[in-house]
C-alpha positions in Angstrom: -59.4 -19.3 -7.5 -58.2 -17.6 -4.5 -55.1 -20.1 -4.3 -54.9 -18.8 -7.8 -54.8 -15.0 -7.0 -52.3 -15.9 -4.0 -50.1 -17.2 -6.4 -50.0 -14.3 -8.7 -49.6 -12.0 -5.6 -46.6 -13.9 -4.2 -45.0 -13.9 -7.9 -46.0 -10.2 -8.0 -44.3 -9.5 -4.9 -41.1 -11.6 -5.7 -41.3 -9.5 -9.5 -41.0 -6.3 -7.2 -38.6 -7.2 -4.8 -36.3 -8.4 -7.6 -36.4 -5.0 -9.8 -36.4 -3.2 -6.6 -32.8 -5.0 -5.9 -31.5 -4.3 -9.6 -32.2 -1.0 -9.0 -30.4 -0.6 -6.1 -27.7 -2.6 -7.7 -27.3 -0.4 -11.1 -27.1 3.0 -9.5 -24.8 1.6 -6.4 -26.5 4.7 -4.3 -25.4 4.6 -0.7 -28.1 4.0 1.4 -28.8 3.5 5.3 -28.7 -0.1 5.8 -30.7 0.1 8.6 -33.5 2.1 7.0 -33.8 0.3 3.8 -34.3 -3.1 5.6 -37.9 -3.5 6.6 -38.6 -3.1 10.1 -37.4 -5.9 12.6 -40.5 -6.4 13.6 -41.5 -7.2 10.2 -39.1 -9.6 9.3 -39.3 -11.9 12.1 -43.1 -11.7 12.5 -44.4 -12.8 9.2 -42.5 -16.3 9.8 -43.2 -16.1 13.2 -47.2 -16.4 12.4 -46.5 -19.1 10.1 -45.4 -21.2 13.3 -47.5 -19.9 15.9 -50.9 -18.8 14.7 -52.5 -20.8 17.4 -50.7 -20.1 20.2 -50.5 -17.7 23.3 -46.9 -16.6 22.3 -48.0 -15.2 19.4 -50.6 -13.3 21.0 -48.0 -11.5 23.2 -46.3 -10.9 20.4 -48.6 -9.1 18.2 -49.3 -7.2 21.5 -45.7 -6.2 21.9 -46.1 -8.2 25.2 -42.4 -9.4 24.6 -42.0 -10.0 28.5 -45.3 -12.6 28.4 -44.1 -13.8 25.3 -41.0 -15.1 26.1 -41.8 -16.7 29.3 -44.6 -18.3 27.6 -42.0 -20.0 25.1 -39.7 -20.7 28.3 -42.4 -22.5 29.4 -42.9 -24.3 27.1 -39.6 -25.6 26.5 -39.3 -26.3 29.9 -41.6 -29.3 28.9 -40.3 -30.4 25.2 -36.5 -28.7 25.9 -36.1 -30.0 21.9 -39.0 -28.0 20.5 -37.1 -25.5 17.9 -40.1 -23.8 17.0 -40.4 -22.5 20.5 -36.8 -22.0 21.0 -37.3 -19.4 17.5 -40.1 -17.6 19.7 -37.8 -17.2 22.2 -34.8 -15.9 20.3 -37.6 -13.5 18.7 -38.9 -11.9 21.7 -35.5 -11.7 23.5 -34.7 -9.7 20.4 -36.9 -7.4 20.8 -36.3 -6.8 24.5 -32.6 -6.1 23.3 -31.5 -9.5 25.2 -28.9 -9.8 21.7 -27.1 -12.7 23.8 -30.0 -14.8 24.4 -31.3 -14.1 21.0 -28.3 -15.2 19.0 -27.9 -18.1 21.6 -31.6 -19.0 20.9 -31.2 -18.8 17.2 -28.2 -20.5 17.5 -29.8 -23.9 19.1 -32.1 -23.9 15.8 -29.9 -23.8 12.8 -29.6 -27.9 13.4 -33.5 -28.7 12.6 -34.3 -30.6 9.8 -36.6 -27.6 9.2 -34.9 -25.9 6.0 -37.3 -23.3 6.5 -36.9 -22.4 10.2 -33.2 -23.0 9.5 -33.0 -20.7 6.8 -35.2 -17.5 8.7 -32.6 -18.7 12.3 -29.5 -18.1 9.5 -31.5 -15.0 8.1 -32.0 -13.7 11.9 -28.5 -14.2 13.2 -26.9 -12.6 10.2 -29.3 -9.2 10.9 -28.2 -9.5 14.7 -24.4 -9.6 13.5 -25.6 -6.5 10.6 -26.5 -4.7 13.9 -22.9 -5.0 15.2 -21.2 -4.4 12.7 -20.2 -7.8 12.2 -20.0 -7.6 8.5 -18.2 -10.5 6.8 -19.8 -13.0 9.6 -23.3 -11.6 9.1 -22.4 -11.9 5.0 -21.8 -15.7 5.7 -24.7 -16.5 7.5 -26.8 -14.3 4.7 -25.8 -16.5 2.2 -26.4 -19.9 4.4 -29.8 -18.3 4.6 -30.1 -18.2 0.5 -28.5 -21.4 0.2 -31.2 -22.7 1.6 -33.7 -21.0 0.4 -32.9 -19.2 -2.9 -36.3 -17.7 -3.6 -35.9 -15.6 -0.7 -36.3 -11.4 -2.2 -35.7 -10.3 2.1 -32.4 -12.2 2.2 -30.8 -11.5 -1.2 -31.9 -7.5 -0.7 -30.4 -7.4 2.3 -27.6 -9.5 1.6 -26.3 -7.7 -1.5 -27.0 -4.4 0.4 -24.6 -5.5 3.2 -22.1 -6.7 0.7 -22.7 -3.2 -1.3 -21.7 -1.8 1.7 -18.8 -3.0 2.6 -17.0 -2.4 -1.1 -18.0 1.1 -0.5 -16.1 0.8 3.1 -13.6 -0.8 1.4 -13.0 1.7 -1.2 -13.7 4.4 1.5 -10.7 2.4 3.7 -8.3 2.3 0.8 -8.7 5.8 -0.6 -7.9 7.2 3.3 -5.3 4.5 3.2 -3.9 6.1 0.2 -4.7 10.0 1.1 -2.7 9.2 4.3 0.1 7.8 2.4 0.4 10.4 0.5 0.6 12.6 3.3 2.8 10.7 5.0 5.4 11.1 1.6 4.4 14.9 1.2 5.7 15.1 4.7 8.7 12.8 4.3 9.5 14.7 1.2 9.2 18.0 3.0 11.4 16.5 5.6 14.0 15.5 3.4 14.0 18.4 1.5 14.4 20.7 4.4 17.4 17.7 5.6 18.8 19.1 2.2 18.2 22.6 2.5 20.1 21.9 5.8 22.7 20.0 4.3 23.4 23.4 1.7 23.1 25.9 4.3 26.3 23.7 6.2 28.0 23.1 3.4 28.0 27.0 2.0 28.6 28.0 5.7 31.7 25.2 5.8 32.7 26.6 2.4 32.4 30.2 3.4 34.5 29.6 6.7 36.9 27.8 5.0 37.5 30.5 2.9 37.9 33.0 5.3 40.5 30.5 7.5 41.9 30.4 4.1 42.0 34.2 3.7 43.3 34.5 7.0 46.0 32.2 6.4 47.5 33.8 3.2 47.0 37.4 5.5 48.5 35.5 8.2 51.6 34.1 6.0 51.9 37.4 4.1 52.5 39.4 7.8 54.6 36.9 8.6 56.7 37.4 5.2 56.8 40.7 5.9 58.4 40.2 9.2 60.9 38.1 7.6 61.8 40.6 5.0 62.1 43.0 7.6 64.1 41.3 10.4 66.4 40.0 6.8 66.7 43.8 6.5 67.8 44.5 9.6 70.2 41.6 10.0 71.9 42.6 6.1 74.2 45.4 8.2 75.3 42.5 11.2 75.5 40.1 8.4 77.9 43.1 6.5 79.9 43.9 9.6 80.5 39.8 11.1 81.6 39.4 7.2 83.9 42.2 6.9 85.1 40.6 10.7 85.7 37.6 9.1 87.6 39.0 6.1 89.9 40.9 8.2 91.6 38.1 10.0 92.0 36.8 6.6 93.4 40.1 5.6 95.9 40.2 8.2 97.4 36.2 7.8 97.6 37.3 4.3 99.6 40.6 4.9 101.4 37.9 7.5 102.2 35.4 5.2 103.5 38.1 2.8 105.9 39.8 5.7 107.2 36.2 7.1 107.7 34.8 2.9 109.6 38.2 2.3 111.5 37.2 5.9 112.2 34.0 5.4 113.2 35.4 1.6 115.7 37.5 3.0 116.5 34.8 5.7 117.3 32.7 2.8 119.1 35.1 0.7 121.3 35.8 4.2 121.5 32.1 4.4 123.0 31.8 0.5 125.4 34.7 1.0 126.7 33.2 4.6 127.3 30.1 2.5 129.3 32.1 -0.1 131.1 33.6 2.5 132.2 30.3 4.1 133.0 28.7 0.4 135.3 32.1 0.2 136.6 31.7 3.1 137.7 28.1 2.7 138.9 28.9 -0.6 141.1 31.4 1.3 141.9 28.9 3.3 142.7 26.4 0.9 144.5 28.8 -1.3 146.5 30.1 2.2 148.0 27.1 2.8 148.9 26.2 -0.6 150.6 29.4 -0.8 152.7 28.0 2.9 153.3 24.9 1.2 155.0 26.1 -1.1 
């Protein structure tokens, strides 16, 4: 009868742990790891009587003796150096004397027993030792070496869906600051390149405005300068006048010189013509002389 009511109180307890886990699983609420896991104490101690209800470790242990406790285990495996119950004792009270080393190194030297159960609760320890540093993904693996081993366990599978809960969150938490800071960093880069561009259009109108003035200043610059030109073309019409009427006058006079020497050489010729009709008379005279003595 009582094995009976032992039973029912074990399947109880596994009913509660089990709706206790969907609940925290439904709501996804973000609790304190640390807070919701039953105390350390707790965990390891209930297997630990299971191994060592007759022994003086055990009665440190319940004391809180963890000094006497764990030289009693060293002790004792100074004598059977294989014995992996003790070697869990000692990994248990190191942990609780914040010796995390030796407890993880203890716990380590019992995950080969053929023990599944002492196995299991050294996988089960080591992951909560890994929880406690932060360890996530390594202390999720040996979580769910733990459950592989024993699937029945409500301590494990809390804690390790819990853990795993956790870490989405962090995840989520990680990729939302990822993407607010990207964000940022593009609102800034935008900012950048739009005050680049507002930069850029400030140049270019102040290249466009001072190439319009140097353009302005060039046409004022040209029209002085045709100004000038007029001017100085005005001043050198008279010059221009005078060297011209200079030139013409030369021309003038060899015309009125060529007119004098033509009517010279006209009279020279016409001289010329009557000296020859002179002569001819004469020779006629001549001739007609000595016709006249001929006879």
């Amino acid at each position: 009868m009582n094995i009976q009511n032992m039973r029912n109180a074990i399947s109880l307890w596994h009913l509660f742990h089990f709706c206790y886990l969907q609940f925290l699983l439904l709501y996804q609420l973000e609790f304190d790891i640390s807070k919701m896991i039953y105390n350390k104490f707790i965990l390891l101690f209930i297997f630990f009587t299971g191994l060592f209800s007759q022994d003086k470790g055990q009665k440190f242990f319940k004391e809180k003796k963890y000094n006497e406790a764990r030289k009693y285990y060293e002790s004792v495996l100074e004598h059977r150096d294989d014995d992996k119950a003790a070697m869990f004792g000692l990994g248990s009270s190191a942990y609780y004397q914040n010796d995390i080393e030796a407890a993880l190194n203890s716990f380590g030297n019992t995950i080969d027993t053929d023990n599944k159960a002492l196995r299991s609760k050294s996988y089960y320890n080591i992951a909560r030792i890994l929880q406690d540093k932060n360890e996530i993904e390594q202390s999720l693996s040996f979580y769910r070496k733990s459950l592989e081993l024993n699937p029945n366990d409500m301590d494990t599978k809390i804690n390790y869906e819990l853990l795993k809960n956790q870490m989405k969150q962090h995840q989520k938490q990680e990729d939302n600051q990822n993407k607010e800071n990207n964000d940022n960093q593009n609102d800034e880069s935008q900012q950048n390149q739009d005050q680049s561009n507002k930069e850029d259009e400030n140049n270019s109108q102040e290249n466009e405005s001072k190439s319009e003035q140097y353009k302005n200043e060039n046409k004022e610059e040209d029209k002085n300068e045709m100004v000038e030109n007029d001017s100085s073309k005005q001043d050198e019409s008279p010059t221009k006048e005078t060297d011209q009427n200079a030139n013409d006058q030369p021309l003038e006079e060899n015309k009125n010189k060529s007119d004098e020497l033509m009517q010279a050489e006209a009279i020279l010729n016409a001289l010329k013509d009557q000296e020859k009709i002179n002569q001819k008379q004469k020779i006629l005279k001549t001739k007609s002389y000595k016709f006249d003595k001929d006879w």
